[in-house]
N, C-alpha and C positions, 0 to 999 in steps of 0.2 A: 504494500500500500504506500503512495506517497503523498504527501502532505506540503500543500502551499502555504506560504510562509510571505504576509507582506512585508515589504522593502518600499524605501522610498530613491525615488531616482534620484542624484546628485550630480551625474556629470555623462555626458556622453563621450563614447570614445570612437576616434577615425576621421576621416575626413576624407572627402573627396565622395568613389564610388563606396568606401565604406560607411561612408557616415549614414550614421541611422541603424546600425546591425547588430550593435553592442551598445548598452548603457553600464553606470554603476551605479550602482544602488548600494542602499545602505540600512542596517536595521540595529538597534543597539549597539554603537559603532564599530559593529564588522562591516566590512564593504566588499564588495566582490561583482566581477563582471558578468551580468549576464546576456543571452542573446532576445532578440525585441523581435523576431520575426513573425511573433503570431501574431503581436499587437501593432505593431510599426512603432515609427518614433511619438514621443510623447512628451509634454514639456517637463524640466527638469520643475521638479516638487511633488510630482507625481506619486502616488501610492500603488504601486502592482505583486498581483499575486506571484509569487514564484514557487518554481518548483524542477530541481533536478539541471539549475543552469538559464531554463527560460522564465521569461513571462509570458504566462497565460492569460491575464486579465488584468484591465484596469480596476480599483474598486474606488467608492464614494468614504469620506468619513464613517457616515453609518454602520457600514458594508465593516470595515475593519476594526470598529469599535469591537463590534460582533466577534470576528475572530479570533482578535485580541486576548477577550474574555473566555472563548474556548481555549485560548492556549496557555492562557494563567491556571485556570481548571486541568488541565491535561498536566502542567508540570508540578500544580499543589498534589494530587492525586498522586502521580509518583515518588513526590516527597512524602508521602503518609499525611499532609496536611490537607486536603480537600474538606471544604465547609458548604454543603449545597447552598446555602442562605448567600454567599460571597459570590455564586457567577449563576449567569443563566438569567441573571435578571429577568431578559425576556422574555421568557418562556415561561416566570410565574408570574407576570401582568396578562397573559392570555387567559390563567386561571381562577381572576379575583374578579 
């Protein structure tokens, strides 16, 4: 199974006929290149899903807030700490 991971773009890499093929992105500041083909180029501030090297998708604030929160839950859980009351917010506003 593999797992997207947002990153926000910082800089684009190439020029010429490459420019546009490679971005770098950044998330907790690791940074690393990835490839833009399935999305094309994008302004640099951008938030994209990544996974395995590429970006798959552009997302919105909301969009990553969301994932965010599954991935604080996904690492409390392995730490023996997960508190269901602390993530998933949304999903018990659907229930009240």
């Amino acid at each position: 199974m593999c797992l997207s991971i947002p990153k926000r773009i910082v800089e684009w890499e190439g020029s010429g006929e490459n420019a546009g093929e490679f971005a770098w992105v950044e998330r907790e500041g690791e940074r690393e290149s990835i490839n833009m083909m399935l999305i094309g180029p994008q302004p640099v501030g951008t938030w994209v899903l990544t996974s395995l090297g590429l970006a798959r998708e552009v997302i919105e604030d909301d969009q990553r807030a969301l994932i965010e929160d599954a991935l604080s839950a996904l690492a409390a859980s392995l730490e023996g700490d997960f508190d269901p009351a602390l993530h998933f917010q949304d999903l018990t506003r659907l229930h009240d």
